[in-house]
N, C-alpha and C positions, 0 to 999 in steps of 0.2 A: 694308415689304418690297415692294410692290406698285405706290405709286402713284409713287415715286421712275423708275421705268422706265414708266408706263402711257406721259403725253403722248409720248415719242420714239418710242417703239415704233407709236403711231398714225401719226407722223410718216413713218418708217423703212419703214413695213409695205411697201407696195407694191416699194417697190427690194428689200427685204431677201427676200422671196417669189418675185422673180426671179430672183437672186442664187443659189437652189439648183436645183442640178441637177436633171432630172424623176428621175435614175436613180440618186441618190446613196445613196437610204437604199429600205429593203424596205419601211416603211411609212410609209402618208402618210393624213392624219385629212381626213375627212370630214365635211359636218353630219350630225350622225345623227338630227334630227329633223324633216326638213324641212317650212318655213311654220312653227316655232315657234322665237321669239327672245326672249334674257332682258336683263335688265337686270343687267350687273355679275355673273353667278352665275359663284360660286367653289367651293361646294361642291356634290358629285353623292349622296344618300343613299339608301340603300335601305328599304321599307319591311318591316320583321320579318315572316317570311312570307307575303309577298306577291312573284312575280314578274312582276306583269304594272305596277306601281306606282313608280313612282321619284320623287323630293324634288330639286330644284334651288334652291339657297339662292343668294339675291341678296345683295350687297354694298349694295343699296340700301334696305334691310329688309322685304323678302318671302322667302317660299317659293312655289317652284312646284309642282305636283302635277299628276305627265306621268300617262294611265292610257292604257291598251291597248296597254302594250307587248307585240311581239311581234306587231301584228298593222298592216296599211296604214293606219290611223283612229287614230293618238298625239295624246289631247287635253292640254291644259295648263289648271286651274284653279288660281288663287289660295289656299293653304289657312292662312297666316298673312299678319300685316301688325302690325309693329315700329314703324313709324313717329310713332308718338303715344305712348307709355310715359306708367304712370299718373302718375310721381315724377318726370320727369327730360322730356331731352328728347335722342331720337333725333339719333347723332353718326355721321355714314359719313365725314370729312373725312379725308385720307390715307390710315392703314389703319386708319380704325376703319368699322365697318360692322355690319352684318348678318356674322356670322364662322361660326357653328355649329348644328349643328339635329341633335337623334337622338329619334327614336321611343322608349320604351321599349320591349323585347322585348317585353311583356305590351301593349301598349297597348291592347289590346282589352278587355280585363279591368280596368283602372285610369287608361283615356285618357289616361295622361301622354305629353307630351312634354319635350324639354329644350332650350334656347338658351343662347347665346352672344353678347351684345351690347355697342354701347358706344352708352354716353348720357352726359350733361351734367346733372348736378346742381349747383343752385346756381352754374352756370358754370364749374363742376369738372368735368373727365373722368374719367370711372370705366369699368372693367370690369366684365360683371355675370354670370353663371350664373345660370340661373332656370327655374324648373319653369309650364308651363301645364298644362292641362286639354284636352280635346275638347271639343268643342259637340255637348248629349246629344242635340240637333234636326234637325243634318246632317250628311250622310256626310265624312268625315276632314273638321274641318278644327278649328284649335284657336282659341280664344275667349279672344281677347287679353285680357281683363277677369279672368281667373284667375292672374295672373301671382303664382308668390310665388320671390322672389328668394330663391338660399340663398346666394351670396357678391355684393359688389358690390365692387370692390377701387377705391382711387382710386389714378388713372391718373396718371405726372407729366408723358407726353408722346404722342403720338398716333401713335408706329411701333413696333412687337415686340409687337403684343399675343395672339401665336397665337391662339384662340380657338378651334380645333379641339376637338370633343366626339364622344365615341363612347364605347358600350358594350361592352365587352370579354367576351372567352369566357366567363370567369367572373361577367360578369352583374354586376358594379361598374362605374360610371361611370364614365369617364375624362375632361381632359381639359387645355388645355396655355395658357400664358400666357409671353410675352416678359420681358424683364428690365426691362421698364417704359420701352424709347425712347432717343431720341438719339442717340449712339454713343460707344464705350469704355465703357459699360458706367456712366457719370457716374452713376449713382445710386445705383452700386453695391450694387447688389440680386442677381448672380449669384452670388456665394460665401455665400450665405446660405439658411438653412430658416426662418430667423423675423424675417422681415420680410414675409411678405403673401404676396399667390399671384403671385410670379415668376418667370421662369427654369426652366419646369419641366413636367413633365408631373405630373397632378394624379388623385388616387383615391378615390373618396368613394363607399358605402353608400346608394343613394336607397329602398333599402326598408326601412332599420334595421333591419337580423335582430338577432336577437337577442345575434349573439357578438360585434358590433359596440358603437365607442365611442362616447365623446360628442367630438367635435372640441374643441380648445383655443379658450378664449375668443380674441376679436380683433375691430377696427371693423370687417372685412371680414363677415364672418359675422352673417348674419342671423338674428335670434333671436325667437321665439314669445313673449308675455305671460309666461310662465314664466321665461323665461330659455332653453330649449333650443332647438335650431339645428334645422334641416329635415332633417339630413343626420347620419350616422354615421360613424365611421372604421373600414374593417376591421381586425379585428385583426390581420393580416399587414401592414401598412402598415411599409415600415423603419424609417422615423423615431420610430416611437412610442419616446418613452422615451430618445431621443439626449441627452445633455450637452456633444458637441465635435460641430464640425464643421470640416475643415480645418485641423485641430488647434489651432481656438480652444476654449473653454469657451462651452457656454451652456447655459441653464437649460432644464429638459424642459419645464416651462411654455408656455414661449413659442413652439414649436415649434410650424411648421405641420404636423402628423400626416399632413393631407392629399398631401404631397408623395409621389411616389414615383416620379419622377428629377427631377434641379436641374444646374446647374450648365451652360444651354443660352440662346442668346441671345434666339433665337426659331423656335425650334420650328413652322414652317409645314406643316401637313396630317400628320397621320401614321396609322398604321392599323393592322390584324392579320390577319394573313394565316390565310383564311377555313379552311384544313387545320390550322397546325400553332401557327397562337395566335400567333406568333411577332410582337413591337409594331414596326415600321419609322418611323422619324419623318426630315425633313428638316431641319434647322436653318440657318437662314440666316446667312453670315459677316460678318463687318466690312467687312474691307479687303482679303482676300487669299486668303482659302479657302471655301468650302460645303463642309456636309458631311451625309452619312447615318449615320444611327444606328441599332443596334438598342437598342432602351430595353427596362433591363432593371429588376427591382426594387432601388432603391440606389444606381443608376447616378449617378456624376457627373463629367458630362460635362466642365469644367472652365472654360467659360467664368466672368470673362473672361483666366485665365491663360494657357488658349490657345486658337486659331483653328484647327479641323481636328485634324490630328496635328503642328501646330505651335508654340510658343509665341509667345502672342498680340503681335505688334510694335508696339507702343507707341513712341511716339516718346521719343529723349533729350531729358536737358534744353537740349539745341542745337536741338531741331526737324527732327534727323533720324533715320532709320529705317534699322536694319541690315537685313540680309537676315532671314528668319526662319527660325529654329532647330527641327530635328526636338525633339517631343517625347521628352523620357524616359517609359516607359510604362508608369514607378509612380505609382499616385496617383488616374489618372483611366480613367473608362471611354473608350475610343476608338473613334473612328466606324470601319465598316467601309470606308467609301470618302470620298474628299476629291476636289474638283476645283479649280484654280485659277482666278481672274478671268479670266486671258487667254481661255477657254474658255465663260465662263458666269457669272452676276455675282447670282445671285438663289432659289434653290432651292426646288420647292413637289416637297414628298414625295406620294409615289404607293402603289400599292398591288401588292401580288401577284395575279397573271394566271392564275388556276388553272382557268379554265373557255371562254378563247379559245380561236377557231382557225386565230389565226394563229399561225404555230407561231413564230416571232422571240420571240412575248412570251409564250407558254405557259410557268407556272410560274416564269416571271422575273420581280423586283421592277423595274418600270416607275416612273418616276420624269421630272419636266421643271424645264426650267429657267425662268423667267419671263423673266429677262433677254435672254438669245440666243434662248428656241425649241427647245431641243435637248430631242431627247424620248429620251431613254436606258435600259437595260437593265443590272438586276446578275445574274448569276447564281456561286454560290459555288462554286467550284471548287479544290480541295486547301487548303483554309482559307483562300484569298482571294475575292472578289469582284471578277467581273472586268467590267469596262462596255462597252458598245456603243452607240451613239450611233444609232438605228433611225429616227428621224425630225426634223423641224420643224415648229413652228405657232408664233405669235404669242399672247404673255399669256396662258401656262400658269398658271392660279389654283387648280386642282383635277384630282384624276382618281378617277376609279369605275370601276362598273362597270353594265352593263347585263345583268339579272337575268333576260332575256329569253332573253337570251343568250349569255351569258360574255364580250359585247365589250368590250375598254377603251373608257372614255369620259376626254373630258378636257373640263374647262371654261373658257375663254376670257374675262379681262375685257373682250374688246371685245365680247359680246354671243351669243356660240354657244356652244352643247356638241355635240362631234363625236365621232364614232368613228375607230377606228384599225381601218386595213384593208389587208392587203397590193396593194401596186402591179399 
């Protein structure tokens, strides 16, 4: 998703920066932390009740850890490092990287944290989810040497591999995985729940209550000397117990439980909005459409039979490509908002703006595009979603928020995290 536009967009940057007007849009992003610069950071994370604390996740396998938010003295210490993995070996090439990082709410109480990586096994690419520890010696930081993986998926290609992780209202982990790379979907992994963790947003149990399952066997899942996994399925989970999918047959066996939306290409950054729970995810297109989703439980989105709210234009067997055709809009869940290429070519989902004061983005789902820079707003209006295009920057990889105080943040592959600020 990311590194396809990185090198032109370095290239570009300077013309394309000129190129906009100073008075074109109401808001224009600033560094918001000035004298501190990251390496590659694509995600902004907060830390469970703490507002003075924020997490910047590097592409290049760190975390950073900003403190004294809020006040003229924002330091940045190092509080993970990925780089060395005890099994495998640390993979950042195209879009694999450093991808996810969430605190557990409790962390104080059970020092967990949770990541999102890719590494090289046996010169195999793999996906991996994986629980750490804190170090009981010094203040926040987690002690790479605890690492216990609970899925490691093998990878067949090095692009879709979302990697977003977050904790959800109801206190279940969430978190989100591409269709496994390439393009058209070659692997054929989106119209499926039991083939591995693709295509989907993902929901798994990390404190195994009690009313919770055992996940279905699979290579992906890592399992304890007994045989049982790290992780539980909630029992709300929609899949539990499916026999079709797409109106094929398949066995409840084999069924990844975990799932709870499929049917998405790649799923880049998504979130919940901090009032009304509500899950907002981006998914990145093919050839032809981006789009926004609200991810609900069940949801299937439909890739790869279509792109947006259209059906997906595969080529004939001539080698050529019709125009693409509205979807029909039984069958599949549909995004609330699509854009086309000519506008934007790359989508990183954002977040809801409930505590800014800039008022453009108050209460509006805020969203960018990596490709063009267009920093845009949805807000819902008589059951549509209507967008507003509020600004530009360069290598949109993430957006937060700053718990200091309700500012958007957005985080930049060329190296900054800024704020958004009215002109």
């Amino acid at each position: 998703m990311l590194q396809r536009h990185l090198t032109a967009m370095f290239v570009l940057g300077a013309s394309a920066v000129a190129s906009w007007a100073a008075d074109e849009f109401p808001v224009q992003a600033e560094v918001a932390f000035k004298g501190l610069t990251f390496s590659q950071p694509l995600g902004i994370v907060p830390c469970p009740g703490k507002k003075d604390v924020l997490f910047i996740v590097e592409k290049t396998g760190r975390v950073q850890m900003l403190e004294g938010l809020g006040t003229d003295k924002v330091t940045k210490r190092e509080v993970f490092n990925i780089t060395q993995p005890k099994d495998g070996k640390f993979e950042m090439g195209g879009e694999c990287g450093l991808l996810g990082f969430a605190p557990h709410p409790k962390w104080r109480e059970n020092g967990q944290v949770f990541v999102y990586y890719s590494l090289k096994i046996n010169n195999k690419l793999h996906q991996r989810l994986a629980r750490f520890k804190l170090s009981t010696t010094e203040p926040f930081a987690v002690d790479a040497t605890t690492e216990q993986p609970l899925m490691t998926q093998l990878d067949p290609a090095s692009n879709h591999n979302g990697g977003d992780v977050h904790f959800g209202p109801d206190g279940y982990l969430y978190f989100s995985c591409g269709d496994g790379g390439a393009g058209n979907d070659v692997f054929n992994n989106a119209g499926y729940i039991n083939k591995g963790f693709f295509a989907g947003i993902f929901r798994i149990d990390v404190d195994n209550r009690p009313t919770s399952l055992a996940p279905n066997p699979g290579p992906s899942v890592a399992v304890d000397p007994q045989g049982k996994a790290f992780y539980t399925i909630p029992a709300d989970n929609p899949f539990i117990g499916a026999t079709s999918h797409r109106g094929q047959k398949i066995e409840a066996g084999t069924v990844r439980t975990e799932v709870w939306a499929t049917g998405m290409r790649n799923p880049w950054r998504f979130s919940f909005d901090p009032v009304k729970g509500t899950c907002f995810a981006g998914d990145v297109g093919q050839n032809l459409f981006e789009e926004i989703d609200i991810v609900v439980a069940g949801g299937d989105y439909g890739w790869s039979v279509v792109e947006g709210l259209h059906e997906f234009n595969r080529k004939d067997p001539n080698g050529k490509q019709q125009p693409p055709k509205l979807l029909a809009p039984e069958g599949f869940t549909l995004p609330i908002y699509e854009y086309d290429r000519k506008i934007g070519n790359s989508v990183t989902g954002g977040i809801v703006a409930r505590e800014t004061k800039v008022e453009v983005l108050k209460d509006a789902y805020v969203f960018g595009d990596f490709g063009s820079g267009r920093i845009v707003t949805l807000r819902e209006k008589d059951g549509k979603w209507e967008p507003r295009v509020v600004g530009k920057d360069l290598t949109i990889a993430g957006l937060g928020v700053d718990p200091s105080t309700g500012d958007v943040l957005i985080a930049t592959l060329g190296g900054d995290v800024k704020r958004l600020v009215n002109k």
